[in-house]
PDB file of N, CA, C and O in Angstrom:
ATOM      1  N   UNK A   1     -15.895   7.475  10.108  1.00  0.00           N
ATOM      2  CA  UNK A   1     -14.804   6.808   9.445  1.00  0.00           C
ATOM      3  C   UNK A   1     -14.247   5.744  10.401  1.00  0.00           C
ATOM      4  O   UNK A   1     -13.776   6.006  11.507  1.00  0.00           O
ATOM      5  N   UNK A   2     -14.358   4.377   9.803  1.00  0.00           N
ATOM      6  CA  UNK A   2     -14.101   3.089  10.739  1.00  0.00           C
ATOM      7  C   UNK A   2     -12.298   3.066  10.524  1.00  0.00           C
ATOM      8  O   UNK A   2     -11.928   2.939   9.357  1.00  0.00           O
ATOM      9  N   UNK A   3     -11.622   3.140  11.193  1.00  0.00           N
ATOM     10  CA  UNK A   3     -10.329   2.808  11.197  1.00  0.00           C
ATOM     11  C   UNK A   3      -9.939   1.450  11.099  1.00  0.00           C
ATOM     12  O   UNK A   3     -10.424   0.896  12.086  1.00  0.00           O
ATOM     13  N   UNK A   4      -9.307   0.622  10.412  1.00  0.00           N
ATOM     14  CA  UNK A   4      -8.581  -0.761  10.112  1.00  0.00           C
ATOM     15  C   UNK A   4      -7.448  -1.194  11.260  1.00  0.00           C
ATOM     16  O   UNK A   4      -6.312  -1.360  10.815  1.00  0.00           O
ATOM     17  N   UNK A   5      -7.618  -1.369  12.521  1.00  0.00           N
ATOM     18  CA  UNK A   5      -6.438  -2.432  12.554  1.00  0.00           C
ATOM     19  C   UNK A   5      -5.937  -0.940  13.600  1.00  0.00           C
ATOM     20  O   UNK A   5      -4.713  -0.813  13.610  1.00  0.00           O
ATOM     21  N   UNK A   6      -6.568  -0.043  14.291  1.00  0.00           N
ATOM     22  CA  UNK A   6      -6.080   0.944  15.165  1.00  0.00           C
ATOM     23  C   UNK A   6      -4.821   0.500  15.921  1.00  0.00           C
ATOM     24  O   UNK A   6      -4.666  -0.515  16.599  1.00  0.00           O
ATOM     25  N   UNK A   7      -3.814   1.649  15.608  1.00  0.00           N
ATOM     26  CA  UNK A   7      -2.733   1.620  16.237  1.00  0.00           C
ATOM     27  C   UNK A   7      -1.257   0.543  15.624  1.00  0.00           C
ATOM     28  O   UNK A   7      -0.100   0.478  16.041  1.00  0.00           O
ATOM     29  N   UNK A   8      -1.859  -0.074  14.656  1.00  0.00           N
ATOM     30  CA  UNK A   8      -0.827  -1.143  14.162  1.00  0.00           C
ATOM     31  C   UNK A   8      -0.500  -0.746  12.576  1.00  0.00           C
ATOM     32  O   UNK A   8      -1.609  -0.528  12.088  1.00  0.00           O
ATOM     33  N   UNK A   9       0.245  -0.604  11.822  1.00  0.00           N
ATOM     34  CA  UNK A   9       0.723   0.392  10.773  1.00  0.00           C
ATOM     35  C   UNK A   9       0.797  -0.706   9.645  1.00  0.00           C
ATOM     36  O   UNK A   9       0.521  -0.504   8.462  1.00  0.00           O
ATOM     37  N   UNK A  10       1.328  -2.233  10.345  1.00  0.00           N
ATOM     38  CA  UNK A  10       1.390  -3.058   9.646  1.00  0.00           C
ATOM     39  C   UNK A  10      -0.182  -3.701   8.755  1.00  0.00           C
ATOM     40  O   UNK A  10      -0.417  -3.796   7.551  1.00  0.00           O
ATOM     41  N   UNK A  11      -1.126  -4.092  10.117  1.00  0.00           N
ATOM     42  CA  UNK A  11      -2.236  -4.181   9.432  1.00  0.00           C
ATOM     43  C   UNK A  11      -2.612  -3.198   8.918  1.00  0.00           C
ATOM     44  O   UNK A  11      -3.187  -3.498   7.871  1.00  0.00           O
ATOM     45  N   UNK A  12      -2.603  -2.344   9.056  1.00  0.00           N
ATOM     46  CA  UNK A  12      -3.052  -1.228   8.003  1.00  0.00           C
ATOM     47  C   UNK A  12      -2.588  -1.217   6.560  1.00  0.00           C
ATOM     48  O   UNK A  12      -3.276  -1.040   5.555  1.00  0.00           O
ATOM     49  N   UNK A  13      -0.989  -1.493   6.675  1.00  0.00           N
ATOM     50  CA  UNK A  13      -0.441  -1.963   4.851  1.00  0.00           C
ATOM     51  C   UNK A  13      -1.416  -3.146   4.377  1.00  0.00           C
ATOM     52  O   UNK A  13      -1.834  -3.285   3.227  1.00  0.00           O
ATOM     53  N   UNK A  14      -1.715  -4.005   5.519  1.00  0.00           N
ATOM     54  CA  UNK A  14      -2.097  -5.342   4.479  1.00  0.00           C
ATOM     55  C   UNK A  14      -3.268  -4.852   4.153  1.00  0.00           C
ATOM     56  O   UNK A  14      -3.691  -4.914   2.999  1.00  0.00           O
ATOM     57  N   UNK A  15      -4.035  -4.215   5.301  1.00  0.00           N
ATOM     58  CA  UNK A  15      -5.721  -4.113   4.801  1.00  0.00           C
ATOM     59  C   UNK A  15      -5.487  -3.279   3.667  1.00  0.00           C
ATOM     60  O   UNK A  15      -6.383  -3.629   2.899  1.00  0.00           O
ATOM     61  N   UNK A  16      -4.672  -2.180   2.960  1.00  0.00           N
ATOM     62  CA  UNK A  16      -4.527  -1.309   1.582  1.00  0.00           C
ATOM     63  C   UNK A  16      -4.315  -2.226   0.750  1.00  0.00           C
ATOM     64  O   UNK A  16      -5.089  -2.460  -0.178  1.00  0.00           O
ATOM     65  N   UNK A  17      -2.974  -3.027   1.019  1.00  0.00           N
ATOM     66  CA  UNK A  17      -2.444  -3.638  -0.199  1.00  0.00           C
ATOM     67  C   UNK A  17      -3.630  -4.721  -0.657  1.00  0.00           C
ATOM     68  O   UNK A  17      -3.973  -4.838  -1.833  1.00  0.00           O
ATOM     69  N   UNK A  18      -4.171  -5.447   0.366  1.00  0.00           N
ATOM     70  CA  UNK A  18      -5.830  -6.295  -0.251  1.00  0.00           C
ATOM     71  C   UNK A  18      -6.651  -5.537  -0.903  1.00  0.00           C
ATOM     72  O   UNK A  18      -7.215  -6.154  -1.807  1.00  0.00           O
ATOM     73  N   UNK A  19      -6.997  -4.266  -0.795  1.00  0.00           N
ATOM     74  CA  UNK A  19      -7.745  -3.512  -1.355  1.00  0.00           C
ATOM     75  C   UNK A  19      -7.116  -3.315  -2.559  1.00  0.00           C
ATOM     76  O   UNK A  19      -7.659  -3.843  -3.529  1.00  0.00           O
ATOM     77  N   UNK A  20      -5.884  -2.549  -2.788  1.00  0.00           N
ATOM     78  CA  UNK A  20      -5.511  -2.538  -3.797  1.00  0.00           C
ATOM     79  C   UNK A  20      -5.315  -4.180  -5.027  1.00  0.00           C
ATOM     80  O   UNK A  20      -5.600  -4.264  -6.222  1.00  0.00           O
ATOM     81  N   UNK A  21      -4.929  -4.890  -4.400  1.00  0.00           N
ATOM     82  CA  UNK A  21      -5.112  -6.316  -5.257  1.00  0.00           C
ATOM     83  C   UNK A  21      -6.090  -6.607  -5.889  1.00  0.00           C
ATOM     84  O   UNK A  21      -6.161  -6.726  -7.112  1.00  0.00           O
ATOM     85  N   UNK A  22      -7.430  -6.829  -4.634  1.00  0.00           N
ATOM     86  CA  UNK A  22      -8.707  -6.453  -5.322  1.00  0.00           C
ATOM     87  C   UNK A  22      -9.433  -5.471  -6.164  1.00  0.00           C
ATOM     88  O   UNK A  22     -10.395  -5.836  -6.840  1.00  0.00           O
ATOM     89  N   UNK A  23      -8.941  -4.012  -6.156  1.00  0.00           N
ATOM     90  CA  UNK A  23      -9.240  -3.447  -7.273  1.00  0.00           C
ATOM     91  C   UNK A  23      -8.570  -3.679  -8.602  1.00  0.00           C
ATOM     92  O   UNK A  23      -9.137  -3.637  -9.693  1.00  0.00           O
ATOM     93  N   UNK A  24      -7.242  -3.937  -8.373  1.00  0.00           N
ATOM     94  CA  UNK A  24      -6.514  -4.317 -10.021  1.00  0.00           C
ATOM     95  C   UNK A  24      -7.325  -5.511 -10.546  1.00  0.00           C
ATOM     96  O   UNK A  24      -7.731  -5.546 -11.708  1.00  0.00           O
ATOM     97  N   UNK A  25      -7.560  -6.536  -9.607  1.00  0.00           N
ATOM     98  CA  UNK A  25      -8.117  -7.743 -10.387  1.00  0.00           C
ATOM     99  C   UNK A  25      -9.464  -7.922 -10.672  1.00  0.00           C
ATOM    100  O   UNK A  25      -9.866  -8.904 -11.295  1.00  0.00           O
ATOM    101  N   UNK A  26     -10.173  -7.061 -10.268  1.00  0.00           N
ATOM    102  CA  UNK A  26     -11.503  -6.600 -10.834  1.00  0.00           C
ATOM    103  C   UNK A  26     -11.498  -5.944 -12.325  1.00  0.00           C
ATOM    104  O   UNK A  26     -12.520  -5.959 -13.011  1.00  0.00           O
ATOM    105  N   UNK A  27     -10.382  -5.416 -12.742  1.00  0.00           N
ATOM    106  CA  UNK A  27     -10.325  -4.994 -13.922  1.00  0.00           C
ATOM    107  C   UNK A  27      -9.221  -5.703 -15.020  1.00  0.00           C
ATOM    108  O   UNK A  27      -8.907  -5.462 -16.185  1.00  0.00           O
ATOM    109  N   UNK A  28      -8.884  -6.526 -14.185  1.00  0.00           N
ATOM    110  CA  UNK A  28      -8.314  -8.070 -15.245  1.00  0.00           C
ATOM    111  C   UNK A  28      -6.979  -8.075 -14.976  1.00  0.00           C
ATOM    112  O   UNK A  28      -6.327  -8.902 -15.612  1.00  0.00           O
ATOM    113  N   UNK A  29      -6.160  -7.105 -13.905  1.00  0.00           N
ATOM    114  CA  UNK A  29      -4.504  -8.019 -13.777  1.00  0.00           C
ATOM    115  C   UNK A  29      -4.708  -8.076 -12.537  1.00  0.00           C
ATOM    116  O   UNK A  29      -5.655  -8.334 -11.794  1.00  0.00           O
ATOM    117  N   UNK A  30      -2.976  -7.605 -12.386  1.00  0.00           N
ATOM    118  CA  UNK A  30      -2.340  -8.357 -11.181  1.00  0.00           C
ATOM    119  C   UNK A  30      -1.472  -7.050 -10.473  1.00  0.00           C
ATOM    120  O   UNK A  30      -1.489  -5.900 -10.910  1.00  0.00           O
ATOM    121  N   UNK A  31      -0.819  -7.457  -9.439  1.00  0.00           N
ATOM    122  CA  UNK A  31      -0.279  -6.425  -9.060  1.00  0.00           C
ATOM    123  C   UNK A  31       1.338  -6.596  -9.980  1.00  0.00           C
ATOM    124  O   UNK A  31       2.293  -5.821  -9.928  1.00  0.00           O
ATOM    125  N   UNK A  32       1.235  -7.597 -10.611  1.00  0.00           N
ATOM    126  CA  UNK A  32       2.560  -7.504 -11.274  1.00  0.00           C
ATOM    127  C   UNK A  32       2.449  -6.358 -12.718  1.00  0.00           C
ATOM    128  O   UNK A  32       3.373  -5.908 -13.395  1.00  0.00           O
ATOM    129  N   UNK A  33       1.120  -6.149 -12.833  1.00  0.00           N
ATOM    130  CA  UNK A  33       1.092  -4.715 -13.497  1.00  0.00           C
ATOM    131  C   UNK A  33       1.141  -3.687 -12.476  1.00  0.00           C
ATOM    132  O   UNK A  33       0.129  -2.997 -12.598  1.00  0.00           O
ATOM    133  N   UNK A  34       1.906  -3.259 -11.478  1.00  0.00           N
ATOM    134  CA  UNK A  34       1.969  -2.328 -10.348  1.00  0.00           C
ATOM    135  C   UNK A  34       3.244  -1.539 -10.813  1.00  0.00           C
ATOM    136  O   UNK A  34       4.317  -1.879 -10.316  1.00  0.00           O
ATOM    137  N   UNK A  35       3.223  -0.668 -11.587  1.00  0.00           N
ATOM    138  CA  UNK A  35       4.438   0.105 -11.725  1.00  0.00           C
ATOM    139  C   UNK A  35       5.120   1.198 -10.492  1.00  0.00           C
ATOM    140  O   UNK A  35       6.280   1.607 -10.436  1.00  0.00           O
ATOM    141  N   UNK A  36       4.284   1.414  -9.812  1.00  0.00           N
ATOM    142  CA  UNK A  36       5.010   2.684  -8.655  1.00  0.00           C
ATOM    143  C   UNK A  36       3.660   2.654  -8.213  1.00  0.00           C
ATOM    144  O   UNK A  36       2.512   2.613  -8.655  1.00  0.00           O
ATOM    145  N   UNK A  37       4.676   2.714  -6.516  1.00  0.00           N
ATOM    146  CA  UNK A  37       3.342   2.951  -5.490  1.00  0.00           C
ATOM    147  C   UNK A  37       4.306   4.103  -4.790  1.00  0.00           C
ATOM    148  O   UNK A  37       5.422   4.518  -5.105  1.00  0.00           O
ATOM    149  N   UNK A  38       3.285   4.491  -3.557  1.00  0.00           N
ATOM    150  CA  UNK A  38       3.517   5.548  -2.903  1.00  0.00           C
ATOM    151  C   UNK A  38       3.407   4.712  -1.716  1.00  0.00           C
ATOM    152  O   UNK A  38       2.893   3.599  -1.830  1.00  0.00           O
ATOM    153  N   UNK A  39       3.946   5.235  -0.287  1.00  0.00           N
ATOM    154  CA  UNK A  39       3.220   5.181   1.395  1.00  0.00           C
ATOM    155  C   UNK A  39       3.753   6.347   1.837  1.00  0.00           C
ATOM    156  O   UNK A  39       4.853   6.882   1.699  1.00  0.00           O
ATOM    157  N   UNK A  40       2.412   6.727   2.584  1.00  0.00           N
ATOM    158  CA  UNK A  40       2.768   7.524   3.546  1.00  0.00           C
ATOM    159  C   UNK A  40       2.303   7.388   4.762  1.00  0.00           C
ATOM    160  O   UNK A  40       1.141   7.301   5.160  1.00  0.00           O
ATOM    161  N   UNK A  41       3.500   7.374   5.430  1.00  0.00           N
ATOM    162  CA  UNK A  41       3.258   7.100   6.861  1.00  0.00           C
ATOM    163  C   UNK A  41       3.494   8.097   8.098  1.00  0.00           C
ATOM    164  O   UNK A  41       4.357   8.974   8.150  1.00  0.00           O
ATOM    165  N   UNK A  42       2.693   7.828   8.929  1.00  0.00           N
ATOM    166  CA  UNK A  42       2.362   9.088  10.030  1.00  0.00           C
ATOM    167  C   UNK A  42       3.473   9.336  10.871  1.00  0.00           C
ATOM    168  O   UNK A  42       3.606  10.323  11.594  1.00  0.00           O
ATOM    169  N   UNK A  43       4.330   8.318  10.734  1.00  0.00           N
ATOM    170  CA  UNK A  43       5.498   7.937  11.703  1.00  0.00           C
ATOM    171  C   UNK A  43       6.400   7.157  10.955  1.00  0.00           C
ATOM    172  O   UNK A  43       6.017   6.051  10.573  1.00  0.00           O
ATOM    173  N   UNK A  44       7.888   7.669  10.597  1.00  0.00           N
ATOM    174  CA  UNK A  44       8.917   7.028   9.876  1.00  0.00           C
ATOM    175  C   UNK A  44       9.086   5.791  10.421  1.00  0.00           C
ATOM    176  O   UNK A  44       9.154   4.847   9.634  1.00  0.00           O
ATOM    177  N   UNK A  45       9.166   5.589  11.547  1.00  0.00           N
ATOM    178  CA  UNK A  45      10.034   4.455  12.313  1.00  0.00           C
ATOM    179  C   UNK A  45       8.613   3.413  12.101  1.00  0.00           C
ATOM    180  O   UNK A  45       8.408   2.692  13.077  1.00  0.00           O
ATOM    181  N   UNK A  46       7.737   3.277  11.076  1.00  0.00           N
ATOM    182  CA  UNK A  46       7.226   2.287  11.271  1.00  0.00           C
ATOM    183  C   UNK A  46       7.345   1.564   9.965  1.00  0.00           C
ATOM    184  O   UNK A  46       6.480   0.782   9.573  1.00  0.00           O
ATOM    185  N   UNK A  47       8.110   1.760   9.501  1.00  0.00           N
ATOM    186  CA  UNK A  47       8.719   1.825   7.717  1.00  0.00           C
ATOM    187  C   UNK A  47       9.327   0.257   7.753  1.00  0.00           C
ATOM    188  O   UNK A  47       9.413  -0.310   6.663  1.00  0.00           O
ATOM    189  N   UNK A  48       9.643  -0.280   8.648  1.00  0.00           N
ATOM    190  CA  UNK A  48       9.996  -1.715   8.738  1.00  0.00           C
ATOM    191  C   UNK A  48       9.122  -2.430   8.769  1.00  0.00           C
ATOM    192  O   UNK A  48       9.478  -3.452   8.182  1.00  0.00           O
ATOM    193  N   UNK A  49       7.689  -2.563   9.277  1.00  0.00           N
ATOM    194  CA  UNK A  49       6.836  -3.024   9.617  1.00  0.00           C
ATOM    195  C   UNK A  49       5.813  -3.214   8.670  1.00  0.00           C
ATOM    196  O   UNK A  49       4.851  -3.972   8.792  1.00  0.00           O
ATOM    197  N   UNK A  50       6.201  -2.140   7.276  1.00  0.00           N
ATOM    198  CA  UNK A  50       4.995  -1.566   6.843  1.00  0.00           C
ATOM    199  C   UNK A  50       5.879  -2.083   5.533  1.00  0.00           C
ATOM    200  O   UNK A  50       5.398  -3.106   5.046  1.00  0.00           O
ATOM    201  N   UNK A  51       6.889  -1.667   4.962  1.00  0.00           N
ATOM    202  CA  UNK A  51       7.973  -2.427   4.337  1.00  0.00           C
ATOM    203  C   UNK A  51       7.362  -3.666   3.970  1.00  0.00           C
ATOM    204  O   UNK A  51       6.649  -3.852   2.984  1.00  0.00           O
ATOM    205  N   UNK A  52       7.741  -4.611   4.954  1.00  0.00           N
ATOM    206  CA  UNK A  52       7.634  -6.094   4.980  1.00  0.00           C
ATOM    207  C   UNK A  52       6.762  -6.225   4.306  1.00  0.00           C
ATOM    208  O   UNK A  52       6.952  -6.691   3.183  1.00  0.00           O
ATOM    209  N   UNK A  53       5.383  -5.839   4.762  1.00  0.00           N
ATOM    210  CA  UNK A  53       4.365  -6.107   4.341  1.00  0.00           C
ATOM    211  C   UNK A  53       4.007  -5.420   2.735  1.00  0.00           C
ATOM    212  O   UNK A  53       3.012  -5.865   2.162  1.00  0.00           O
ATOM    213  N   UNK A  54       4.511  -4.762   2.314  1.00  0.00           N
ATOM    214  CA  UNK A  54       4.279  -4.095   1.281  1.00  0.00           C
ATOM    215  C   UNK A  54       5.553  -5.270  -0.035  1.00  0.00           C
ATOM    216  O   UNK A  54       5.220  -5.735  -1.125  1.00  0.00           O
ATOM    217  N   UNK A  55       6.629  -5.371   0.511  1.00  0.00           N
ATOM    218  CA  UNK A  55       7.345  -6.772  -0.308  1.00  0.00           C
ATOM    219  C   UNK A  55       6.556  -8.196   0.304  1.00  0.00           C
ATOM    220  O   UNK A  55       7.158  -9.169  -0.149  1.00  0.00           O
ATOM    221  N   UNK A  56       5.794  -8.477   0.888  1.00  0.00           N
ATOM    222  CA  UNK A  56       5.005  -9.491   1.207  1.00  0.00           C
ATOM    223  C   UNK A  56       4.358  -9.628  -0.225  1.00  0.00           C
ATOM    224  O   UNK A  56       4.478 -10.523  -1.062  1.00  0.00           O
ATOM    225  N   UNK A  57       3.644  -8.471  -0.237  1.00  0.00           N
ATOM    226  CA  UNK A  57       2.870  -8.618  -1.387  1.00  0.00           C
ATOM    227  C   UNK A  57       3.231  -8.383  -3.058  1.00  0.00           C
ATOM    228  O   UNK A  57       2.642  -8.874  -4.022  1.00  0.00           O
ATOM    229  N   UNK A  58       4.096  -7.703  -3.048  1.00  0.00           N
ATOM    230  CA  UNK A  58       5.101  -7.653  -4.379  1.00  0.00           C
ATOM    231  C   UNK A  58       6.348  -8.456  -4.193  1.00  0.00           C
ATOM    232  O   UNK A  58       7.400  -7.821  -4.131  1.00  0.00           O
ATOM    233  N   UNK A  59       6.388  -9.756  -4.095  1.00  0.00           N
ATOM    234  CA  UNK A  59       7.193 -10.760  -3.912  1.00  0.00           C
ATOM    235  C   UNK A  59       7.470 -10.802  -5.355  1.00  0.00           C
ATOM    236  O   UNK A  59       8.698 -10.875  -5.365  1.00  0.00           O
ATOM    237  N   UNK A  60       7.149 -10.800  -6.366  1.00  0.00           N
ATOM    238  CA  UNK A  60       7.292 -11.414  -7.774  1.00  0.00           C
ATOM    239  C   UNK A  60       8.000  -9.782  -8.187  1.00  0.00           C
ATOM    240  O   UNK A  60       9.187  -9.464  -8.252  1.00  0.00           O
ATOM    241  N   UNK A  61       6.721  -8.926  -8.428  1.00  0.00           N
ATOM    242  CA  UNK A  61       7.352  -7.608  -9.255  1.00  0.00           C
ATOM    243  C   UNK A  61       7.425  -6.250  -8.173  1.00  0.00           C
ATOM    244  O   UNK A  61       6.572  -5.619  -7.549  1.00  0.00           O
ATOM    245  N   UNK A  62       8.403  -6.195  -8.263  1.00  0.00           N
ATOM    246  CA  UNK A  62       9.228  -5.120  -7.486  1.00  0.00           C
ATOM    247  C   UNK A  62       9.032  -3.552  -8.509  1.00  0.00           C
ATOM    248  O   UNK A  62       9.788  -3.165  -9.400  1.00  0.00           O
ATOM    249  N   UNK A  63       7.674  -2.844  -7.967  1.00  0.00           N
ATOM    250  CA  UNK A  63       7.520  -1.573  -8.443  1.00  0.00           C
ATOM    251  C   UNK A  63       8.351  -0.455  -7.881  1.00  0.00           C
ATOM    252  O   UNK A  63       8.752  -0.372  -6.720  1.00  0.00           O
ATOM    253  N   UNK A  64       8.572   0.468  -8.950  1.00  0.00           N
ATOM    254  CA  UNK A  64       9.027   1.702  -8.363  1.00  0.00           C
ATOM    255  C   UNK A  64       8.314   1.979  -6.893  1.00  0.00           C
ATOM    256  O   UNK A  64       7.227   1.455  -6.651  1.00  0.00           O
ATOM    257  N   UNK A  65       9.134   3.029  -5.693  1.00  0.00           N
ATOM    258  CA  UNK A  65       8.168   2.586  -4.333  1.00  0.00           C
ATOM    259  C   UNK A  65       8.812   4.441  -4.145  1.00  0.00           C
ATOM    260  O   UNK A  65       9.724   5.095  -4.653  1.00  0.00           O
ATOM    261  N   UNK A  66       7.844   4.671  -3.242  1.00  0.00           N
ATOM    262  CA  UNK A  66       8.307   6.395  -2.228  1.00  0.00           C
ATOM    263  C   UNK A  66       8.067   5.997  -1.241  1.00  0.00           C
ATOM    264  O   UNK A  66       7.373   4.996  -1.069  1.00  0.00           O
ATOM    265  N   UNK A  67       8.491   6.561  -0.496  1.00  0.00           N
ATOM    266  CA  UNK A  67       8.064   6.193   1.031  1.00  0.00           C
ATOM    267  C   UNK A  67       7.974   7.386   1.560  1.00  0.00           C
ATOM    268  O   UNK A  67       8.966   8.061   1.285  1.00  0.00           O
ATOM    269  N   UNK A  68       7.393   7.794   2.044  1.00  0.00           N
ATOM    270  CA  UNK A  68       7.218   9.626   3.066  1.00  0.00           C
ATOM    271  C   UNK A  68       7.103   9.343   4.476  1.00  0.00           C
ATOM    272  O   UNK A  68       6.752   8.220   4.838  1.00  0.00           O
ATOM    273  N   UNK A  69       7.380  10.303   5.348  1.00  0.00           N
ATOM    274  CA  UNK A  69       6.892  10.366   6.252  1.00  0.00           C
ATOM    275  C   UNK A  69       6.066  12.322   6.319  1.00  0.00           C
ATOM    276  O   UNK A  69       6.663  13.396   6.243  1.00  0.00           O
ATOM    277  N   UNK A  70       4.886  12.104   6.448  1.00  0.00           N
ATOM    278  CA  UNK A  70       4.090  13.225   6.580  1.00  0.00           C
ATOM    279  C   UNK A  70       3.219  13.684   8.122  1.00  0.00           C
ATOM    280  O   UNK A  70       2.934  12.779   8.906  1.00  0.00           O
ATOM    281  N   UNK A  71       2.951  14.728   8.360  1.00  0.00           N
ATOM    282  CA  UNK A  71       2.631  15.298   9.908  1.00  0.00           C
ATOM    283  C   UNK A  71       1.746  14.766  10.093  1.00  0.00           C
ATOM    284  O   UNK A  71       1.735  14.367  11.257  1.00  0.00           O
ATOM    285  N   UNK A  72       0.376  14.333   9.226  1.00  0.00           N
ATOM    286  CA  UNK A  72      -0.857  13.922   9.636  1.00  0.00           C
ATOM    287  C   UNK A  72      -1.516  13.055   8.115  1.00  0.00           C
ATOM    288  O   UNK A  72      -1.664  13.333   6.925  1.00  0.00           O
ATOM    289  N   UNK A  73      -1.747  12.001   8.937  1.00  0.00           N
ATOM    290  CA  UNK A  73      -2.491  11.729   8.041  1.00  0.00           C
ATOM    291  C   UNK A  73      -4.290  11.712   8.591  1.00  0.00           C
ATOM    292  O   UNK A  73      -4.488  11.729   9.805  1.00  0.00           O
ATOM    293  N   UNK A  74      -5.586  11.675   7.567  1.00  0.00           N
ATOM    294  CA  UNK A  74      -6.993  11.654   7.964  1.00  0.00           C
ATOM    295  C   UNK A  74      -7.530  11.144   9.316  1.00  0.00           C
ATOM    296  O   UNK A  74      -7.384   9.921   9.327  1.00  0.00           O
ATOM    297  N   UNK A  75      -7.918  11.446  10.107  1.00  0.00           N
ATOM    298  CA  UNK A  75      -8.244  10.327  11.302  1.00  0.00           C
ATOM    299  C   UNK A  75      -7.205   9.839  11.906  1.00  0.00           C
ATOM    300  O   UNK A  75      -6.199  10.539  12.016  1.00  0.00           O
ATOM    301  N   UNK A  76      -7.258   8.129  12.577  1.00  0.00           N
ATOM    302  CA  UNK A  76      -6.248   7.770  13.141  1.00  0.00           C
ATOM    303  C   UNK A  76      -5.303   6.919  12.206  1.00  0.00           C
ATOM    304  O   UNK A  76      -4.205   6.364  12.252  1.00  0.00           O
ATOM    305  N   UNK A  77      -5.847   7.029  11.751  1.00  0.00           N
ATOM    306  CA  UNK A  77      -4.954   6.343   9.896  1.00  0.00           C
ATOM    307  C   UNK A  77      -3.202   6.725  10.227  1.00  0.00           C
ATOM    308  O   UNK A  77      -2.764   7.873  10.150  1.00  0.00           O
ATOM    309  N   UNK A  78      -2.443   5.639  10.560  1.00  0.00           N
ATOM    310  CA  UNK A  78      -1.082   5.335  10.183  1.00  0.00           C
ATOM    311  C   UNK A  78      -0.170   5.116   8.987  1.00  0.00           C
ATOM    312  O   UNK A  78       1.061   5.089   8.963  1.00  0.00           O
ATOM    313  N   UNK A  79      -0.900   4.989   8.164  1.00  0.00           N
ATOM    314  CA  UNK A  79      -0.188   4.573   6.825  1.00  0.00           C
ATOM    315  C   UNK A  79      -1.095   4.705   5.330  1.00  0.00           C
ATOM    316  O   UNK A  79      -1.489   3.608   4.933  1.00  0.00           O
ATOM    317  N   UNK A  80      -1.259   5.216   4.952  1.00  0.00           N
ATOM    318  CA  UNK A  80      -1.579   5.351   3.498  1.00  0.00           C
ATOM    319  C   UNK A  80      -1.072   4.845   2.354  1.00  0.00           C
ATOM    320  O   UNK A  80       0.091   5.246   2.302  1.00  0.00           O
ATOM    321  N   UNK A  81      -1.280   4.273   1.541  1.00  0.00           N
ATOM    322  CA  UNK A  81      -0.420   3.951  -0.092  1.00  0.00           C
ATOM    323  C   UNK A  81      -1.602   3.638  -1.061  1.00  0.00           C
ATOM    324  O   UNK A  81      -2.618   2.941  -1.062  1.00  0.00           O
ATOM    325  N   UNK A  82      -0.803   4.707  -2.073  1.00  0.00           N
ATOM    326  CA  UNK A  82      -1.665   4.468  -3.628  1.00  0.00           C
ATOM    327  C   UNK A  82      -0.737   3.578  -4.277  1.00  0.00           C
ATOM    328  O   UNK A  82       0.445   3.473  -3.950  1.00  0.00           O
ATOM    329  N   UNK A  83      -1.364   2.864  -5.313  1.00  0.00           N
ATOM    330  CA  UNK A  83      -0.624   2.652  -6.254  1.00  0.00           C
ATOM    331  C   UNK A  83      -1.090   2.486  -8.022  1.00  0.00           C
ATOM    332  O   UNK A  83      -2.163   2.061  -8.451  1.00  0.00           O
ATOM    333  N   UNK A  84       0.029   2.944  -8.766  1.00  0.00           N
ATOM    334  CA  UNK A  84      -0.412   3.204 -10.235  1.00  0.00           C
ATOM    335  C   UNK A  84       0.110   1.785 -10.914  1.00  0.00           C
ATOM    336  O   UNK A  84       1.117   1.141 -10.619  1.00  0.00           O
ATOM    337  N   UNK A  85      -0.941   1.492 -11.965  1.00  0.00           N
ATOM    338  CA  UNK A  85      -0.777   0.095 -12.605  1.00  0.00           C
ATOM    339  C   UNK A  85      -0.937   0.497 -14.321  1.00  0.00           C
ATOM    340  O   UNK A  85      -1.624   1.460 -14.663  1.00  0.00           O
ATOM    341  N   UNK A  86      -0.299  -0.268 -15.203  1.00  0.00           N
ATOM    342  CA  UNK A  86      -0.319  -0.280 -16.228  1.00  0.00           C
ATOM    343  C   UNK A  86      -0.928  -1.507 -17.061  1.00  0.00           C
ATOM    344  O   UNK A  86      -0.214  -2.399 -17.520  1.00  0.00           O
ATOM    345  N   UNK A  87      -2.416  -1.458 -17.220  1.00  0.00           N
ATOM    346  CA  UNK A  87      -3.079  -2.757 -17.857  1.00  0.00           C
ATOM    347  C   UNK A  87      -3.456  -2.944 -19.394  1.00  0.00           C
ATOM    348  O   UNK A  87      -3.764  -2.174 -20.303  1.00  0.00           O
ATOM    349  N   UNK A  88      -3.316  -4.118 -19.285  1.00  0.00           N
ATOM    350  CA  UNK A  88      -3.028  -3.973 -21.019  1.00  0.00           C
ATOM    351  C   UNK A  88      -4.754  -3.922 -21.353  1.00  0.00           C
ATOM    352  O   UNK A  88      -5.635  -4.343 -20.604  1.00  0.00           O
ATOM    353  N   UNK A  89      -4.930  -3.296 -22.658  1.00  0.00           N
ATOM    354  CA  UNK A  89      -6.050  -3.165 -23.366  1.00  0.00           C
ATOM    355  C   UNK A  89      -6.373  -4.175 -24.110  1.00  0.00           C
ATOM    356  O   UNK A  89      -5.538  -5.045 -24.354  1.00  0.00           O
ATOM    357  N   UNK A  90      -7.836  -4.242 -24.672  1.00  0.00           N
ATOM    358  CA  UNK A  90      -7.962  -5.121 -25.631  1.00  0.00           C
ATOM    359  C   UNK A  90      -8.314  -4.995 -26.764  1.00  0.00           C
ATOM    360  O   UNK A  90      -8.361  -5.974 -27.508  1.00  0.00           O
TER     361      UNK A  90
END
């Protein structure tokens, strides 16, 4: 398991939140269909860092958000986030 961006919590939000962008828009929206996301992070105090970057990318639509702090996350992995989207059908 290749780790993203070791030791920095921030690149780690951006490398998710790109991933996540790119999967919504592979299936035809946007993250402005992003109704509620989750993060969880390995360490509270990095919630500013990780923050930013997470309204970096929801600049337009402001989803429901959790934020955790949990004992461990997989590997050296700092930060985790899912997020659930609502896309319209055709």
């Amino acid at each position: 398991m290749r780790v993203v961006c070791p030791g920095d919590p921030r690149g780690q939000a951006v490398y998710i939140l790109d991933k996540i962008t790119a999967s919504i828009a592979a299936l035809g929206g946007s993250l402005d269909d992003v109704v509620r996301t989750r993060i969880y992070l390995a360490n509270a105090d990095d919630w500013e860092a990780v923050g930013r970057a997470h309204g970096r990318h929801f600049a337009q639509a402001r989803p429901a958000n959790t934020l955790l702090e949990v004992s461990r996350l997989v590997g050296d992995y700092l930060v985790e986030i899912d997020a659930e989207a609502e896309l319209a059908r055709d």
